[in-house]
C-alpha positions as CSV (number, residue, x, y, z in Angstrom):
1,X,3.9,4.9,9.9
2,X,2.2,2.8,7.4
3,X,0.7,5.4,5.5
4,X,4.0,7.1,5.3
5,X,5.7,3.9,4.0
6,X,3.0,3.0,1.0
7,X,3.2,6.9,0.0
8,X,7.2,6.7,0.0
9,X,6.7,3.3,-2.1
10,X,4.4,5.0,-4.3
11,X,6.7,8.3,-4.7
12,X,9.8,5.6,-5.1
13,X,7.6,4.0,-7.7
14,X,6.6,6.4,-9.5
15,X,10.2,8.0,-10.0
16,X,12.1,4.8,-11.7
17,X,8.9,3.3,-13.1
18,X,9.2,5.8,-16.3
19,X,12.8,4.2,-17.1
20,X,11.2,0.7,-17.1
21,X,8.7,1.7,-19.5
22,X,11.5,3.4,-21.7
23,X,13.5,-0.1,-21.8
24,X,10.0,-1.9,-22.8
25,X,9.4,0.0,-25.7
26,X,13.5,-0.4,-26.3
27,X,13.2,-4.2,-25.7
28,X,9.9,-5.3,-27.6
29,X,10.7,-3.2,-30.3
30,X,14.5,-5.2,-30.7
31,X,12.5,-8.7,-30.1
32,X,9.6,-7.5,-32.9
33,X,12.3,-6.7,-35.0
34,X,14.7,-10.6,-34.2
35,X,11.2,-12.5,-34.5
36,X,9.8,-10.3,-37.5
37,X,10.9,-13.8,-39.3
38,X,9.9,-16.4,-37.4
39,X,6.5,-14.9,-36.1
40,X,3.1,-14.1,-38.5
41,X,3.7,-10.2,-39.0
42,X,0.1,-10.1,-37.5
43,X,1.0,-11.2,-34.4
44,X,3.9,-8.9,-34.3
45,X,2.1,-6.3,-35.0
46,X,-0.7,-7.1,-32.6
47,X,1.1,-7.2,-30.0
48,X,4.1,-4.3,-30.2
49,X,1.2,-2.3,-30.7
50,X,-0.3,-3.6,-27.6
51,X,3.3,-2.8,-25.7
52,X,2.5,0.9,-26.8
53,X,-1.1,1.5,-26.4
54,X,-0.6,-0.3,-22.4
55,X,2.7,2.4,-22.3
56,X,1.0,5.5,-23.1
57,X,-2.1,4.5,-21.1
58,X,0.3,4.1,-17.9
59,X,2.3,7.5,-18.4
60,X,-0.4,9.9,-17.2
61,X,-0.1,8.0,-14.2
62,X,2.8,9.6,-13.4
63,X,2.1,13.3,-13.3
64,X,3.1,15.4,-10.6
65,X,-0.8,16.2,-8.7
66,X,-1.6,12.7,-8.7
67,X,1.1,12.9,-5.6
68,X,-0.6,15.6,-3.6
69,X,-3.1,13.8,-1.4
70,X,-3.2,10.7,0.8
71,X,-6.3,9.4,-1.4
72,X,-4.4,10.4,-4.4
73,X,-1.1,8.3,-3.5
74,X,-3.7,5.3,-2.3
75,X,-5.9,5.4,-5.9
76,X,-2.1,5.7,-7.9
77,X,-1.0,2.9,-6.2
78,X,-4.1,1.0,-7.1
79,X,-3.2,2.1,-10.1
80,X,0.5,1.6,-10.9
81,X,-0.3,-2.2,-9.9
82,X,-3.2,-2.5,-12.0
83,X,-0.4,-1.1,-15.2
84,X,2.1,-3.7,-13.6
85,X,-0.1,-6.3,-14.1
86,X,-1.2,-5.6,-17.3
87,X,2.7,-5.2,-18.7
88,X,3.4,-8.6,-17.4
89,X,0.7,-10.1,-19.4
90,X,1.5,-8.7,-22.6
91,X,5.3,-9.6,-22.2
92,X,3.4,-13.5,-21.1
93,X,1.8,-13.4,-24.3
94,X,5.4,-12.9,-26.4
95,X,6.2,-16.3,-24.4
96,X,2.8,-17.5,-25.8
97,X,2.3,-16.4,-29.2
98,X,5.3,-15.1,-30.0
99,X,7.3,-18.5,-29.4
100,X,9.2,-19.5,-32.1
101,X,9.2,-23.3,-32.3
102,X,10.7,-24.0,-35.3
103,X,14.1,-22.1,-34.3
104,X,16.4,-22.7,-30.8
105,X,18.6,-19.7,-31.2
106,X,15.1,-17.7,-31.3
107,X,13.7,-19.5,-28.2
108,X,16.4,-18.9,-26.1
109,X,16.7,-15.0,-27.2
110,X,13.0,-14.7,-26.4
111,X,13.9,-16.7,-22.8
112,X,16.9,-13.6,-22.6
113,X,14.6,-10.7,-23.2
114,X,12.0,-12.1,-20.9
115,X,14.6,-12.8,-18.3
116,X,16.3,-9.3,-18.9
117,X,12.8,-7.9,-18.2
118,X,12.5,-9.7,-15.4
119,X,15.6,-8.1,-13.4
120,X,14.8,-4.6,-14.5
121,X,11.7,-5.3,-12.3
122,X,13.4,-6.8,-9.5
123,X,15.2,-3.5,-9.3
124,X,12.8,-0.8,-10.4
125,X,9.6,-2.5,-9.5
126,X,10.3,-4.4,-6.1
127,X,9.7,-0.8,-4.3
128,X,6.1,-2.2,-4.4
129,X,5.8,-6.2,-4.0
130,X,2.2,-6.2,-5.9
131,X,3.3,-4.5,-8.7
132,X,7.0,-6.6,-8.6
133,X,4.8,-10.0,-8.9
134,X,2.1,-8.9,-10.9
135,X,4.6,-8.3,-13.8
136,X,7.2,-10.8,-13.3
137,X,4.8,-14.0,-12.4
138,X,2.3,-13.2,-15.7
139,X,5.6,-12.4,-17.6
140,X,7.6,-15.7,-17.5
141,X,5.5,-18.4,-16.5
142,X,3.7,-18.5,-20.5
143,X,7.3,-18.8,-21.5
144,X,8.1,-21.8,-19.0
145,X,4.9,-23.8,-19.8
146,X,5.8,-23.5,-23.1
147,X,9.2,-25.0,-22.9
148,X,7.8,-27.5,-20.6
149,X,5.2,-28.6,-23.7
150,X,7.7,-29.6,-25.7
151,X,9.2,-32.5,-25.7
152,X,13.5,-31.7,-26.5
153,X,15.8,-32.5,-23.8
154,X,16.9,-28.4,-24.5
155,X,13.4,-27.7,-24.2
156,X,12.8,-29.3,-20.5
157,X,16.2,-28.1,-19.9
158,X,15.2,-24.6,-20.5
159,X,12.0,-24.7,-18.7
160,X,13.4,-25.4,-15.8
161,X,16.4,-23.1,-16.1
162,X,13.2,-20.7,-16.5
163,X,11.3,-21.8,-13.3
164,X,14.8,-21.5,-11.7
165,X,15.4,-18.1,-13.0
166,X,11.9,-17.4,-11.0
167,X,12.6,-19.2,-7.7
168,X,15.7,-17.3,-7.4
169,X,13.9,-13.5,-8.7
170,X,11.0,-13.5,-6.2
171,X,12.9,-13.7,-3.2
172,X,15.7,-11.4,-4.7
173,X,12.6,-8.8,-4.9
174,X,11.5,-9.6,-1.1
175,X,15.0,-8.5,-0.1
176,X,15.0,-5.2,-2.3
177,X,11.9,-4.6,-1.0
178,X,12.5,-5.3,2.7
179,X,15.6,-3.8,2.6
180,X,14.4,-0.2,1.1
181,X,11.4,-0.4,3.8
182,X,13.8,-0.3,6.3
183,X,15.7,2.5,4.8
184,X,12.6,4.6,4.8
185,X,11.3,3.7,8.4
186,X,15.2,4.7,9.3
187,X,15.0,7.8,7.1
188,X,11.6,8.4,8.7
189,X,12.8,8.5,12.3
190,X,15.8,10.3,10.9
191,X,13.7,12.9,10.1
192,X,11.5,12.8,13.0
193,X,14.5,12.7,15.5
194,X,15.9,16.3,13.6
195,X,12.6,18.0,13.6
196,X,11.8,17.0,17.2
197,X,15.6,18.2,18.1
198,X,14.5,21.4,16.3
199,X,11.3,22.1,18.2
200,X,13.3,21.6,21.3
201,X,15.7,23.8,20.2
202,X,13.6,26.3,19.4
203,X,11.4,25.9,22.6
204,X,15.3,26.4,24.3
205,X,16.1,29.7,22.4
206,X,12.7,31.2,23.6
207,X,13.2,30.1,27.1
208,X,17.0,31.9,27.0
209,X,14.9,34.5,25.3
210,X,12.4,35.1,28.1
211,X,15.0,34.5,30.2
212,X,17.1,37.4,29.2
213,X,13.8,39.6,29.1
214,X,13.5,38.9,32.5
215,X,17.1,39.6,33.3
216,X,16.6,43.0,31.5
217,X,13.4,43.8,33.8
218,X,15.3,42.7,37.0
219,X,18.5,44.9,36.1
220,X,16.0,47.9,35.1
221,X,14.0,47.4,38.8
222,X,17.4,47.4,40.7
223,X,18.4,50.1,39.1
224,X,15.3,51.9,39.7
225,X,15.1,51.0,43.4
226,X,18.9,51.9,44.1
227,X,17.9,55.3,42.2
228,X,14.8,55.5,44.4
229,X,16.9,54.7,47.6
230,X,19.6,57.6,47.1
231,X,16.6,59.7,46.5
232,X,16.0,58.4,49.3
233,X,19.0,58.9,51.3
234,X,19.4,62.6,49.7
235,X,16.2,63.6,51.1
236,X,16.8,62.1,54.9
237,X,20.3,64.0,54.8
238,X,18.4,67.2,53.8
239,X,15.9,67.1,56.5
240,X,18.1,66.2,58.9
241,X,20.3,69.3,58.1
């Protein structure tokens, strides 16, 4: 059952994984383009470009054959984790370098992105718990100890609205995730239950089969032995005449 479950994560994974990666390239692009004037063009560029080159590294991941072996599921689960983990740290160094200090409005839309990244995860990536913390936990806490750094009353204000944000995600992702678990392991024994019902069935219409056959045989030898008995009976009366 175990191995079932971690390839059914893994399938799960790899089917809304792909729309995540869309809305990162969507979402770093849009916060390149708000912080192109608050941020060195450098450092922009630096890291939108790292964004890509970690996107298009992560799409072969999910072709098709990759899917058609038990060690193939367990190495591309290695795998998408590994790319989870690696996202999450880029979009922790937008909360690192990228932070605007100079400009509130900018801080809190780079706090709205993050954030918004965040709960895509908890629903696309919370399928697999590794790959859920390895990118949300790299993702926001550069962003938090930033705001914690400085001194504002906003600032410590929206640090801990950040840490909150957290507390609250991370369990939010354990339900997802224990909650689709038990879906499969019910979908599972769903499935198991109808082919089991199936075998039997099948195992039922060969008995009924054989059974028949047998009913066949057993008309065919009566039918024979009455035939054989008014032979039988013909040849008595003839001798007896």
């Amino acid at each position: 059952m175990t191995d079932r479950l971690y390839a059914e994560q893994v399938k799960q994974f790899a089917k809304v994984a792909p729309l995540a990666m869309t809305a990162t390239v969507v979402n770093a692009s849009i916060l390149a383009f708000v912080l192109r004037r608050q941020v060195p063009h450098l450092l922009l560029f630096l890291w939108l470009s790292a964004v890509f080159v970690i996107t298009l590294l992560r799409l072969p991941l999910f072709h098709k054959p990759f899917l058609a072996s038990a060690t193939g599921i367990r190495r591309l689960g290695l795998w998408f984790v590994a790319g989870a983990w690696l996202a999450g740290l880029v979009w922790g160094a937008a909360g690192l370098f990228l932070f605007p200090v100079h400009s509130i409005e900018h801080q809190v839309f780079l706090a709205f992105v993050l954030g918004g990244m965040v709960a895509g995860a908890t629903g696309t990536y919370s399928v697999m718990m590794p790959a859920f913390l390895g990118f949300v936990v790299p993702a926001v806490l550069p962003l938090m100890i930033r705001f914690f750094l400085l001194d504002g009353e906003m600032d410590l204000a929206m640090g801990f609205m950040v840490l909150l944000f957290l507390a609250l995600m991370i369990p939010i992702g354990y339900r997802i995730n224990a909650t689709l678990l038990e879906n499969f392991r019910l979908s599972f024994e769903n499935s198991d239950l109808v082919e089991h019902l199936s075998r039997e069935k099948a195992k039922v219409e060969t008995t009924n089969q054989q059974l028949q056959q047998e009913f066949l045989e057993r008309q065919k030898a009566e039918q024979a032995l009455q035939e054989s008995y008014l032979q039988l009976e013909r040849k008595v009366a003839e001798r007896t005449r």
